[in-house]
N, C-alpha and C positions, 0 to 999 in steps of 0.2 A: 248714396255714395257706395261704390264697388270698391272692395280692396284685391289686387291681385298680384298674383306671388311667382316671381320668375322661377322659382322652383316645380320641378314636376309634382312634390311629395312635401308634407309639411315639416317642419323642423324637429319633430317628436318624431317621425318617422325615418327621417334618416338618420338622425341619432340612433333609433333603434338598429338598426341597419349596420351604421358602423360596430355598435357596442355586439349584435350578434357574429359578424366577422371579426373582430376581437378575439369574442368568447371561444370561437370554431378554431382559430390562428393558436390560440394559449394552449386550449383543449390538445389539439392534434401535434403540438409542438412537445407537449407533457407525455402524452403516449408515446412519440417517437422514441423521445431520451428514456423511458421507462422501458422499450424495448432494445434498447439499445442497452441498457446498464443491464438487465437479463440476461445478453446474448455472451455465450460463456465460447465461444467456438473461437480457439487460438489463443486462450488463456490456459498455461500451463501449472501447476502446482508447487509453483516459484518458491512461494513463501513457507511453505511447508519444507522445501529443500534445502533456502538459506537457513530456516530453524535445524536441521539436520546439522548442516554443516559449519553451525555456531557450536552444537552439542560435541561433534568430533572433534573440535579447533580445542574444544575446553578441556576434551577429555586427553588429548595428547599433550596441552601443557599440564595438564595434572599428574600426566605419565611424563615426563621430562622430569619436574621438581622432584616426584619422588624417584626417579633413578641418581637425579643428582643428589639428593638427601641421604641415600642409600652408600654410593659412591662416599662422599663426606667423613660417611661413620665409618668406611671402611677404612678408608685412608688414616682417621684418626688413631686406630686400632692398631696399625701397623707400625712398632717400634721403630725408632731409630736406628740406621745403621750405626753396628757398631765396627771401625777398622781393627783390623786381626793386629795384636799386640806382634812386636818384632824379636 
């Protein structure tokens, strides 16, 4: 009794087959996005500018509150008119 197999290759081997095409497909898909997440060309120093530009936002309201703090005490300082008796 012959057993014969419409396949060219046996079931172990084209399993292996796919799972190495697989492995090659994952492999060369992982390096691409790895070079890709490297490639720094057209990314500008964004986030270091918005930090810049949070530290000037803070510093000019800290420079408002104290000019109007400033102002305040002045204001307070300065007596009441008094009208000129008749």
């Amino acid at each position: 009794m012959t057993t014969e197999s419409n396949h060219p290759l046996p079931i172990h081997a084209t399993v292996g087959i796919w799972l190495a095409l697989t492995y090659t497909i994952i492999v060369d898909q992982t390096r691409t996005l790895g070079r890709r997440l490297a490639d720094e060309s057209g990314v500008e120093d964004s986030p270091s500018k918005l930090l810049y530009l949070a530290v000037a936002v803070a510093i000019a309201i800290a420079a408002g509150l104290f000019i109007i703090d400033v102002f305040n005490d002045a204001r307070d300082g300065v007596p009441d008119p008094v009208a000129p008796a008749p």
